[in-house]
Backbone as a printed PyTorch tensor [residue, N CA C, xyz], in Angstrom:
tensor([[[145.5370,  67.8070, 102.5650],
         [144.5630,  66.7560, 102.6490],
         [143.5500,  67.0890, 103.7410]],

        [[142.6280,  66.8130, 103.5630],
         [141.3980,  67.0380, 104.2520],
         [141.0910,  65.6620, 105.3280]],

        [[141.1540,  65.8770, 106.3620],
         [140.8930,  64.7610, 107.2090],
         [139.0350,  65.0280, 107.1970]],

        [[138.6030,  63.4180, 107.8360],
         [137.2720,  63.1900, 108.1160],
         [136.7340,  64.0750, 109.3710]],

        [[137.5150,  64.5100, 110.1280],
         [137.1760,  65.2680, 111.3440],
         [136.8670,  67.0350, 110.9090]],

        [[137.5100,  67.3510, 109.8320],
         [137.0950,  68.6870, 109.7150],
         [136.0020,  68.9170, 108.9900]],

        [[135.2760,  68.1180, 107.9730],
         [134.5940,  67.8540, 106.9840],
         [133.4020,  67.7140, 108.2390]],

        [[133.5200,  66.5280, 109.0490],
         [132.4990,  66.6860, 109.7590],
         [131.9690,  68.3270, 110.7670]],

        [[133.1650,  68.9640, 111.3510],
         [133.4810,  70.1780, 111.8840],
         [132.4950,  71.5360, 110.9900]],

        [[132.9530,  71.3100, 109.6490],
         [132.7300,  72.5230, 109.0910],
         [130.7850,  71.7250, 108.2960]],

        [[130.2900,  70.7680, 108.2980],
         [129.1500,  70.7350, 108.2840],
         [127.8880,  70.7120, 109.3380]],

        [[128.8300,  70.2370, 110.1630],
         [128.0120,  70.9980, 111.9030],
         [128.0690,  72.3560, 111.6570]],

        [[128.7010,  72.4860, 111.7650],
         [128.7440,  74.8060, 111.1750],
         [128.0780,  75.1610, 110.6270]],

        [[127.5570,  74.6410, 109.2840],
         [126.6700,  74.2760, 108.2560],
         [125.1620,  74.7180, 108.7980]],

        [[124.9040,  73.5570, 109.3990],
         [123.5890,  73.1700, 109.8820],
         [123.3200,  73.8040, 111.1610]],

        [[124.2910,  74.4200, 112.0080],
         [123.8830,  75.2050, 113.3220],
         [123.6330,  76.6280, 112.4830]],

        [[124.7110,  77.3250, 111.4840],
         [123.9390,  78.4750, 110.8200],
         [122.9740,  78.3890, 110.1890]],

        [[122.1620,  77.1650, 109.1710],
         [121.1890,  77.3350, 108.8110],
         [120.0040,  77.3380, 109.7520]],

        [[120.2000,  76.7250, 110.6880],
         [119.3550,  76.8130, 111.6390],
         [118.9400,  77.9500, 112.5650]],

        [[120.1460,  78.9590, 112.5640],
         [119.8600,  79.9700, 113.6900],
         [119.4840,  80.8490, 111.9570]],

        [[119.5390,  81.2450, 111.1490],
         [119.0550,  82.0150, 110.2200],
         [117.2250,  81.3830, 110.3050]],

        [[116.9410,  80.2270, 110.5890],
         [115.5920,  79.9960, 110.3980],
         [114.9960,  80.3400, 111.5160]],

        [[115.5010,  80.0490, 112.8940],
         [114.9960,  80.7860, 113.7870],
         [114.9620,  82.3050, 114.1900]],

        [[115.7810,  82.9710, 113.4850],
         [116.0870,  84.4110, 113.3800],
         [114.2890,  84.4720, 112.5520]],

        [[114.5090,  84.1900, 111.4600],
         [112.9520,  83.8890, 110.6100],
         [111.8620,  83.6880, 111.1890]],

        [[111.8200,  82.9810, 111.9450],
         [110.5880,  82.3670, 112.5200],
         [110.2240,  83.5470, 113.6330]],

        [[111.2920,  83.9750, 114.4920],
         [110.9990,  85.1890, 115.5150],
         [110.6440,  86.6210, 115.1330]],

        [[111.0800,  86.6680, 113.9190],
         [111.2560,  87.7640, 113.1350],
         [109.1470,  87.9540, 113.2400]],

        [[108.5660,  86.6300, 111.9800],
         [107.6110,  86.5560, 111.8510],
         [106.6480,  87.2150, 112.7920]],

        [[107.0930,  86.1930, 114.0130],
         [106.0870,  86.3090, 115.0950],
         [106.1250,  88.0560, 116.2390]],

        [[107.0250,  88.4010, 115.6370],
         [107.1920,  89.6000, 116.2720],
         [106.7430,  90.8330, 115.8250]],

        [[106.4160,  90.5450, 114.4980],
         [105.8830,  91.5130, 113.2550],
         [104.1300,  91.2930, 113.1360]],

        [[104.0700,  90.1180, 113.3810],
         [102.3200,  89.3580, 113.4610],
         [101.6480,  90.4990, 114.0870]],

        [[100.6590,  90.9300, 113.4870],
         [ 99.4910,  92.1020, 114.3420],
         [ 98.4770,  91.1060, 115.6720]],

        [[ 98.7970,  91.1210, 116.8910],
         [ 97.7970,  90.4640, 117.3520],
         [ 96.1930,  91.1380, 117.4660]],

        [[ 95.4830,  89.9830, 117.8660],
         [ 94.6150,  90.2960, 117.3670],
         [ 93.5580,  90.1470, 118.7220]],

        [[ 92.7110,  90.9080, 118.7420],
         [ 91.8670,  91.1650, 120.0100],
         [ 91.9810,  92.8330, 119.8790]],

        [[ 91.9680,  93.7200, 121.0460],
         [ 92.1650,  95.0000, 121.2220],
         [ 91.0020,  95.7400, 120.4400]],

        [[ 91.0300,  97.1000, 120.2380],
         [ 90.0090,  97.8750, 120.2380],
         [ 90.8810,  98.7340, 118.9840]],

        [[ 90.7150,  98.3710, 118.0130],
         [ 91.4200,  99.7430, 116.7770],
         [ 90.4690, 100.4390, 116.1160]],

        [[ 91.1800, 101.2890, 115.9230],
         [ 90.1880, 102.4810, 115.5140],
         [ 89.8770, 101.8540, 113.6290]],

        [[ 91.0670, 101.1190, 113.0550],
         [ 91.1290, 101.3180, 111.6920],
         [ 90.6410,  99.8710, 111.4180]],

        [[ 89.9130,  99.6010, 110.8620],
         [ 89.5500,  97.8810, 110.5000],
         [ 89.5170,  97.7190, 108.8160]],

        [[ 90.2550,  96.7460, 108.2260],
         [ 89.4250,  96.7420, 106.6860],
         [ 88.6360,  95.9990, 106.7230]],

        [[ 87.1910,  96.2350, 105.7670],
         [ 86.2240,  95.2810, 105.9480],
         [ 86.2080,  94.6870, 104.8180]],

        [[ 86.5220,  94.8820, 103.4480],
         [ 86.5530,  93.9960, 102.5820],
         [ 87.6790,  94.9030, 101.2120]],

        [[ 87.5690,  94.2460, 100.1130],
         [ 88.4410,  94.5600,  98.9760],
         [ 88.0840,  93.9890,  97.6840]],

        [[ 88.1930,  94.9720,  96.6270],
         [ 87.7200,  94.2780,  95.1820],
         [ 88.5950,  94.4930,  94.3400]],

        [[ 89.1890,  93.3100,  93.4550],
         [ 90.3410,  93.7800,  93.0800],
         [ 89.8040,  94.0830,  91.4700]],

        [[ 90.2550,  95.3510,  91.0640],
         [ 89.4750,  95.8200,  89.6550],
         [ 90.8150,  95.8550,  88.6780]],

        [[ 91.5580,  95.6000,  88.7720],
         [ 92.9040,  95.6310,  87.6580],
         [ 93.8790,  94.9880,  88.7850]],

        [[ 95.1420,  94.6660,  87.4290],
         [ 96.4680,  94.0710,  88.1470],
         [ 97.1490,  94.7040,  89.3120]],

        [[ 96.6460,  95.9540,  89.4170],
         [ 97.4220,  96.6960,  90.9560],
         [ 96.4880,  97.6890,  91.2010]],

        [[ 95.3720,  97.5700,  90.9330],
         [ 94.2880,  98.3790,  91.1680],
         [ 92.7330,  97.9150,  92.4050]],

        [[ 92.7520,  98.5070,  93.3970],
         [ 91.6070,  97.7470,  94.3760],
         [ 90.1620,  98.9270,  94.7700]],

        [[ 89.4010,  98.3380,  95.0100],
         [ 88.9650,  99.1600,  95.6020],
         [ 88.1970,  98.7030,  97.2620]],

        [[ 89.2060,  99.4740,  98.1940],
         [ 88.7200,  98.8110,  99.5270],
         [ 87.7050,  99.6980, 100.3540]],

        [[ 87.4530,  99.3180, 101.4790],
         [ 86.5200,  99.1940, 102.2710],
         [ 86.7950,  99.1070, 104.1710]],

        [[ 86.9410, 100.5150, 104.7640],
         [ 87.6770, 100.7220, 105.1890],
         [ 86.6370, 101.3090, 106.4830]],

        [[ 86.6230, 100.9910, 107.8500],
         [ 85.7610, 101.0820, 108.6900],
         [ 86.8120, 102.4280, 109.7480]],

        [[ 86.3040, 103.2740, 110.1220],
         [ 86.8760, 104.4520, 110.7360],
         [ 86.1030, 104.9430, 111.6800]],

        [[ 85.9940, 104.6740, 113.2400],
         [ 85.2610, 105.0130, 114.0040],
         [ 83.9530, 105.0420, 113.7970]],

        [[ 82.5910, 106.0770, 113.0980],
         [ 81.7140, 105.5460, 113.1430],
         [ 81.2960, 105.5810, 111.7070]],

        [[ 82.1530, 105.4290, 110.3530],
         [ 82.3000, 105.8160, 109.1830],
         [ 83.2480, 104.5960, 108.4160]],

        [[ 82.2890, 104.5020, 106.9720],
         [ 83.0420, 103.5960, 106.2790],
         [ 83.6900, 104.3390, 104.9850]],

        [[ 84.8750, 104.1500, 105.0250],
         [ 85.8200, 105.4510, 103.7550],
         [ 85.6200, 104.1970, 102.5040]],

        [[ 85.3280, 104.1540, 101.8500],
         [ 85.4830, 103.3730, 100.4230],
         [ 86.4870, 104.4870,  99.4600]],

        [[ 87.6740, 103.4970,  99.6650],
         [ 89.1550, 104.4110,  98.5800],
         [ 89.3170, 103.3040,  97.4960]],

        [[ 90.3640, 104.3170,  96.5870],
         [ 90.6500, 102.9530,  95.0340],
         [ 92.1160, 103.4280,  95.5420]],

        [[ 92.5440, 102.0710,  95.6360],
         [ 94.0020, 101.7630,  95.8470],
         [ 94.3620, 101.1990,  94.3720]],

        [[ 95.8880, 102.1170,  93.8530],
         [ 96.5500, 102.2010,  92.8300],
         [ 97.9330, 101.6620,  93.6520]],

        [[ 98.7230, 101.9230,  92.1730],
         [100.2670, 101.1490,  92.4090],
         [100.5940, 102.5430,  93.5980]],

        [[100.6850, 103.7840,  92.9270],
         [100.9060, 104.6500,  93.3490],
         [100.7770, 105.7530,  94.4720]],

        [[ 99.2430, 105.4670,  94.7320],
         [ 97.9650, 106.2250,  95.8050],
         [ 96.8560, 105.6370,  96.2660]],

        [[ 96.2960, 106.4460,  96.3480],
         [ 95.2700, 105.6320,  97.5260],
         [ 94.1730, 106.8190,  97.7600]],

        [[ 92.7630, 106.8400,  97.0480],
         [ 92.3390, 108.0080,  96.6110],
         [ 90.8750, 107.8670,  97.3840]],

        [[ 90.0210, 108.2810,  98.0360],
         [ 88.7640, 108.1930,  98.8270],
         [ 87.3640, 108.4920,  98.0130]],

        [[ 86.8320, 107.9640,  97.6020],
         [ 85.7530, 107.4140,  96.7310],
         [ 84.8120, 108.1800,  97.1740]],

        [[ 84.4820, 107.5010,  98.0350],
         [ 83.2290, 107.8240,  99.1860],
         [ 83.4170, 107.9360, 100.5900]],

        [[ 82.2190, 108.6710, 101.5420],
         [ 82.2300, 108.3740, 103.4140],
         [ 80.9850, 108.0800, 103.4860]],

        [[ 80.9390, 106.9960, 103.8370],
         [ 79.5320, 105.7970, 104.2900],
         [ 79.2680, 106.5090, 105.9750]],

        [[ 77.9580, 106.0430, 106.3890],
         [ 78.0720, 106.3250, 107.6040],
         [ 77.9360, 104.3160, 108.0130]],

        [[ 78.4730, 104.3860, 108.7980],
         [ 78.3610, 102.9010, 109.5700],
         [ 77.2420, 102.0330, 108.7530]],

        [[ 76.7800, 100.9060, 108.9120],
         [ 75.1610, 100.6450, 108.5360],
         [ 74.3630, 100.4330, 109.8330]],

        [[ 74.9270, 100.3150, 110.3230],
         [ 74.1700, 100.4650, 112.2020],
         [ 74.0500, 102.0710, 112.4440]],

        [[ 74.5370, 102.6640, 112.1370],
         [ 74.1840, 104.1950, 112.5010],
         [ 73.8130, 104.7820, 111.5520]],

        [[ 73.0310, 104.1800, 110.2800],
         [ 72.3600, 105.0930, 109.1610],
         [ 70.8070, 105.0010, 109.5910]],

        [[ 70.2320, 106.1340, 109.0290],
         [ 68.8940, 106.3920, 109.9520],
         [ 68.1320, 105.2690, 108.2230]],

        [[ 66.5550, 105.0330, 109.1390],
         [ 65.8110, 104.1090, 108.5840],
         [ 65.7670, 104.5970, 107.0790]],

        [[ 65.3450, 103.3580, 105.8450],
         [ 65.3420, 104.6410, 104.7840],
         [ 63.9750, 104.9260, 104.5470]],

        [[ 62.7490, 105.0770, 105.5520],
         [ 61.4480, 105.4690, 105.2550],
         [ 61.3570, 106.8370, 106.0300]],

        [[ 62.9440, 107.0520, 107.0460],
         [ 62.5250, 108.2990, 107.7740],
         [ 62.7770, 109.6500, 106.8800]],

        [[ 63.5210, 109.9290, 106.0350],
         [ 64.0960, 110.8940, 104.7840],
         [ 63.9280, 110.5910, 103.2790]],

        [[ 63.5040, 111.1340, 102.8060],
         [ 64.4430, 111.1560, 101.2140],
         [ 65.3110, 111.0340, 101.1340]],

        [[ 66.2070, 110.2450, 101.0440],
         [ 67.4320, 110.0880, 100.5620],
         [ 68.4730, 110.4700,  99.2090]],

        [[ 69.0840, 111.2790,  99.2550],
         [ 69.5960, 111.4150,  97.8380],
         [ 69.9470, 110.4270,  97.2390]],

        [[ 69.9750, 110.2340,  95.1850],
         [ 70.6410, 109.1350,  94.8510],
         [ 71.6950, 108.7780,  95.1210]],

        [[ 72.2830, 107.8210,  95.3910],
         [ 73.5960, 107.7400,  95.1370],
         [ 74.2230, 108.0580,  94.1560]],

        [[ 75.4520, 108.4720,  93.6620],
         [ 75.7970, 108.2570,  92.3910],
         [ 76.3070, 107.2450,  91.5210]],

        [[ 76.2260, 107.1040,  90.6200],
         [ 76.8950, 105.8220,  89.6040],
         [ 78.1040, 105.4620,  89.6460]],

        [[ 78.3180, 104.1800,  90.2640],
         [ 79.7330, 103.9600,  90.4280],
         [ 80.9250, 104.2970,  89.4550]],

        [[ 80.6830, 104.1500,  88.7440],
         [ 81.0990, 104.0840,  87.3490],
         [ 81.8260, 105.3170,  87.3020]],

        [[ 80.6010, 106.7360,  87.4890],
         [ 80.9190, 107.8280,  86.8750],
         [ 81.7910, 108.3070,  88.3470]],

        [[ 82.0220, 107.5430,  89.6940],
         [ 82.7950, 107.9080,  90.5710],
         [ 84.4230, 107.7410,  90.1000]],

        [[ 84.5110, 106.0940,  89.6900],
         [ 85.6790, 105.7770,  89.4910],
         [ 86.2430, 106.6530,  88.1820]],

        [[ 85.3770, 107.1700,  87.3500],
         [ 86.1090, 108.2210,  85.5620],
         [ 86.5150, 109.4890,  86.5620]],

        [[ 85.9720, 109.3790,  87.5590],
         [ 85.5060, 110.9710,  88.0820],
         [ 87.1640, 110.9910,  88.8570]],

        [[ 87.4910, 110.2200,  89.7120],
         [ 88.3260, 109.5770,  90.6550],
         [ 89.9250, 109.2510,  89.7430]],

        [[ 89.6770, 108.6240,  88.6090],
         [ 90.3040, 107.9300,  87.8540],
         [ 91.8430, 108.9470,  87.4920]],

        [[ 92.7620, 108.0460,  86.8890],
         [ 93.9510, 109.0180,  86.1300],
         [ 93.0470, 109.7660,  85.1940]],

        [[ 94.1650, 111.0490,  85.2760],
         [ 93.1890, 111.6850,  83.9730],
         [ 94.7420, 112.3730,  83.2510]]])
């Protein structure tokens, strides 16, 4: 037979382990959190999502922006931008065309 005293015993037990599993959780979180301030070299600046596991991001690197297509699998580099603060005026050069996005990503693409 089960007395009222153990029933109460073993649901205090209960509720002190669910509780230290949530605070295990909660510290876990905050210990993993990237803070934020500091000086990094790697920043993302934006992301486009072009299929169900397919992106293409936007990726700031000292004085250079890498534009890669992120797959399930890889992670492949498109283009190297120069900054837009450190690209010279566009009346001082000719500039080459860019190329067609399009024919980057077939170019880039599974084959």
């Amino acid at each position: 037979m089960i007395s009222p005293g153990s029933t109460l015993q073993t649901v205090l037990a209960l509720i002190a382990v669910l509780a230290l599993i949530m605070a295990c959780a909660w510290l876990l979180r905050r210990v993993q959190r990237p803070q934020g301030g500091g000086d990094h070299p790697l920043r993302l600046r934006g992301q486009l999502t072009v299929g169900p596991r397919e992106r293409v991001i936007l990726v700031e690197v000292a004085d250079q922006w890498i534009v890669a297509g992120v797959s399930a699998g890889n992670v492949r580099p498109l283009a190297v931008l120069p900054r837009p603060g450190d690209a010279p005026p566009a009346d001082s050069a000719p500039a080459a065309p860019l190329p067609d996005f399009r024919a980057l990503l077939a170019r880039f693409g599974k084959q």
